[in-house]
C-alpha positions in Angstrom: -26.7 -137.1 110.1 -30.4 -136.5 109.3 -30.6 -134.0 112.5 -27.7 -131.5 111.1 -28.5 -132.3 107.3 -32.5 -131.1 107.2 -32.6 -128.4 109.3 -30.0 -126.7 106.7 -31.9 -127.9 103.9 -34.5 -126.3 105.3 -33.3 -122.8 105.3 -32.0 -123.0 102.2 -35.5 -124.0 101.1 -37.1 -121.5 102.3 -33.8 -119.0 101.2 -34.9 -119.9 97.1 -38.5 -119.8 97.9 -38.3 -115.9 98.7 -35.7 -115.5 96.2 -37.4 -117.3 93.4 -41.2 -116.0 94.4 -40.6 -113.0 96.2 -43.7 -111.3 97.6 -45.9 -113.3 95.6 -45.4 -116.2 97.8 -47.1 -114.4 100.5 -50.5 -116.1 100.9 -48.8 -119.9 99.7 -46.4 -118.9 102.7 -49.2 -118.1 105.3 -51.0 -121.4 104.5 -47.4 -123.2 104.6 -47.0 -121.7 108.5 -50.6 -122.8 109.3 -49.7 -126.3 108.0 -46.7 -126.5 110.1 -47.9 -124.9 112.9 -50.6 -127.9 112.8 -47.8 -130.1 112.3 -45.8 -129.3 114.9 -48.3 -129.2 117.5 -49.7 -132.7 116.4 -45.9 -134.4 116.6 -45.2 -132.6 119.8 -48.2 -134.2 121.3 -48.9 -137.2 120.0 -45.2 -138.2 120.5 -42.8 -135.7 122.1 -45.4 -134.9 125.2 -46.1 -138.4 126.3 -42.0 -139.2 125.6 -41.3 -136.7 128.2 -43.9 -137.9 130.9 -43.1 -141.8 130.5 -39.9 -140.6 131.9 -41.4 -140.3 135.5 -39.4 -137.2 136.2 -39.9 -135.3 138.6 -41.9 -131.2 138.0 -41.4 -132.0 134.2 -44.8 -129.6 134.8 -42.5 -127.2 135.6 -39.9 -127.4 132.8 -42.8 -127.3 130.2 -44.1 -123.8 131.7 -40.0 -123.1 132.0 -40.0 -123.3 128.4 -43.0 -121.8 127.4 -42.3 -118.6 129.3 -38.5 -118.2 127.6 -39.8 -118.6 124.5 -42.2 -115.2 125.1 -39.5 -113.8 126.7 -37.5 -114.2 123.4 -39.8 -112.8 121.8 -39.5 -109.6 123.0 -36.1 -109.7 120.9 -37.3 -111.4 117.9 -41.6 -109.8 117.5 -42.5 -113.1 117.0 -40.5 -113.8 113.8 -40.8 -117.8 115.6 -44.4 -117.5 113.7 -44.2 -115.8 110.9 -44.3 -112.0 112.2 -41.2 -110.0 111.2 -41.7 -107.0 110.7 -39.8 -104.5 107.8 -37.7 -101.7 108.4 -35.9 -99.1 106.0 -32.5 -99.1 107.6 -29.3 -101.1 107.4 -28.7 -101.9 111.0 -27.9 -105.6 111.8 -30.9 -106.8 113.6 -29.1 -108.4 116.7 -32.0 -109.0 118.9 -33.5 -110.8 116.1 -30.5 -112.7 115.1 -29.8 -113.4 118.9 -33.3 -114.4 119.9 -34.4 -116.5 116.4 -31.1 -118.3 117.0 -31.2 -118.8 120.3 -34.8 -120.4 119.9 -33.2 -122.9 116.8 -30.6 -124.0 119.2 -33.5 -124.7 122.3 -35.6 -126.8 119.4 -32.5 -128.8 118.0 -31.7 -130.5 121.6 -34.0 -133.7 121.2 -34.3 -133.7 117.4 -31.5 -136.5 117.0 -33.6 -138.3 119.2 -37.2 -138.3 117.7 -37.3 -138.6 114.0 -41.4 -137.3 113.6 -40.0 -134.3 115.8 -37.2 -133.6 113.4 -39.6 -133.8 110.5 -41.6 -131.1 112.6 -39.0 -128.6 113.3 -37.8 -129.1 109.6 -41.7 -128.4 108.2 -41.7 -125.5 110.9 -38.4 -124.4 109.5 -39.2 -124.0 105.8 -41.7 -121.1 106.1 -39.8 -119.4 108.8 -36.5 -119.4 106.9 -39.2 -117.8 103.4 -40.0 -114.9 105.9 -36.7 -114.1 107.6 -35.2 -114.0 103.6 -37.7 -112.0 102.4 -37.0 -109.2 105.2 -33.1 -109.6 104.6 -34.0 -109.2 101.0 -35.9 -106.2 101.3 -33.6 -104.8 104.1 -30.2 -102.3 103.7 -27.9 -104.8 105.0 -25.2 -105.9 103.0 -25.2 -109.5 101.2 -22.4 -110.2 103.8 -24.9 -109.7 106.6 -27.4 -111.3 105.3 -25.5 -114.4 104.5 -24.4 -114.6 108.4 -27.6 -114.1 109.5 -29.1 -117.4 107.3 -25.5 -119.5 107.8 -25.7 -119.0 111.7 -29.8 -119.3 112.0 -29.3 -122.5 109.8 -26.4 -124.2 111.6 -27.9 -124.0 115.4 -30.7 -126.1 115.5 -27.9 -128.7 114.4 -25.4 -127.6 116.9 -28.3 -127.9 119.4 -28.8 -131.8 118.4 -24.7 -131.9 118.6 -25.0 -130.4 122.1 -27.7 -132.6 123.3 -25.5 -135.7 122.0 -22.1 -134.7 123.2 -22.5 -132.8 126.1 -22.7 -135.0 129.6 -24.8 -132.2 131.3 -27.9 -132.1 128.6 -27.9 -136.0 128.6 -28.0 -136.6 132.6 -31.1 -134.0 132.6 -32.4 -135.2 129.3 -36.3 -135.4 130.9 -35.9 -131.1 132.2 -34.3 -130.5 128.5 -37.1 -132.3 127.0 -39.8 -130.8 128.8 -38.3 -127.5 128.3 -38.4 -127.8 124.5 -41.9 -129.0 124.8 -43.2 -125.7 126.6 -40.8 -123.7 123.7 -42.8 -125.7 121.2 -46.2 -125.8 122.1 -46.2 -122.0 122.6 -44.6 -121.4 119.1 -47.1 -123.8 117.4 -50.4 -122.8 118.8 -49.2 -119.4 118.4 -49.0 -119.5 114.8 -52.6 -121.4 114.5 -53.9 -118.6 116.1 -52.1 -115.8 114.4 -51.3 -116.8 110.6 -54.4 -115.3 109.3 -56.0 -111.9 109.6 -58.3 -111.0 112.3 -57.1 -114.6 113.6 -60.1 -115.9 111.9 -60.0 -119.4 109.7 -61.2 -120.0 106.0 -61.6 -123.1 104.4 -58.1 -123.3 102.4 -56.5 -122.7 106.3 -58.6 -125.6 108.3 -57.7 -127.7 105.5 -54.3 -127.3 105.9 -54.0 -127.7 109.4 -56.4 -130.8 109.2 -53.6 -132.4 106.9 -51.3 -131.3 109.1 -52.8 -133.3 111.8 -53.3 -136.1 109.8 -49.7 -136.9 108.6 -48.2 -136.1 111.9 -51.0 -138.6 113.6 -49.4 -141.4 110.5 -45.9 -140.7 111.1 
């Protein structure tokens, strides 16, 4: 219940943040990503990573670089909004590479979530500032409340559905170690991505190393 519950949450979260704070949240919101970049990346490793390998499956090397090299692929749909990058533009077409790529990716990171608990908690940290970002471009955008609504409703509900999948499907479970591994490479290059890129001229400042220290620090006592 936890794996379909939070994710939503999570959205909507980050839905009130933008529409409570607006623009002003901008630098709280860049320190937020750093945090859960940090996050992430701790979880992934000190729990999802050596989940995977104690599974003695076969080229899980393989399905990690699998993964990682989708998720730039997807990219190249969604700029990067996986990491806080979304960039704003004055017209009131319905971003579908965007929508298809962001959701896509929240569908890939919801397969083992039902599974792990600390990786749930990760993806649901990750989550919040993501979801601040994509509302403050729908905000500022020409599309039409409906749009914007579907947009949030189907980003929220996939990383769910991807749990559901992952749980339900016979496929996903028999090559649970591949899926695993896959979603490893998706998360590692999302995470140390946004460590990297969440502040300007990618160099770090004291308020951001402290962040990402915490980061690591609750992940390592989870």
């Amino acid at each position: 219940m936890q794996a379909i519950l939070l994710p939503i949450l999570a959205v909507a979260t980050g839905y009130l943040i933008a529409m409570i704070f607006k623009p002003a949240v901008d630098h709280g919101v860049k320190l937020l990503l750093s945090f859960s970049g940090a996050f992430l990346l701790s979880v992934t490793i000190f729990e999802f990573l050596p989940e995977v390998y104690a599974s003695q499956s076969e080229h899980i090397g393989i399905f990690i670089m699998a993964g990682l090299l989708v998720q730039i692929i997807l990219e190249f749909g969604s700029k990067g909004a996986e990491h806080g990058h979304v960039h704003h533009k004055d017209n009131a077409k319905f971003p579908w590479l965007l929508f298809v790529s962001l959701c896509f990716h929240a569908l890939i990171e919801g397969f083992p979530i039902a599974e792990n608990q600390s990786l749930l908690y990760g993806v649901v940290v990750h989550k919040i500032p993501i979801a601040v970002i994509i509302s403050v471009f729908l905000l500022h955008s020409k599309l039409t409340r409906l749009q914007c609504a579907l947009f949030l409703v189907v980003f929220a509900m996939m990383t769910p559905l991807g749990a559901f999948a992952k749980a339900y499907f016979p496929t996903l479970q028999t090559y649970s170690a591949s899926v695993n591994a896959f979603v490893v490479g998706v998360l590692l290059h999302v995470s140390t991505t946004i460590l990297f890129e969440s502040s300007k001229n990618h160099q770090f400042n004291a308020s951001k190393l402290g962040v990402i220290l915490l980061g690591i620090i609750i992940a390592y006592f989870i």
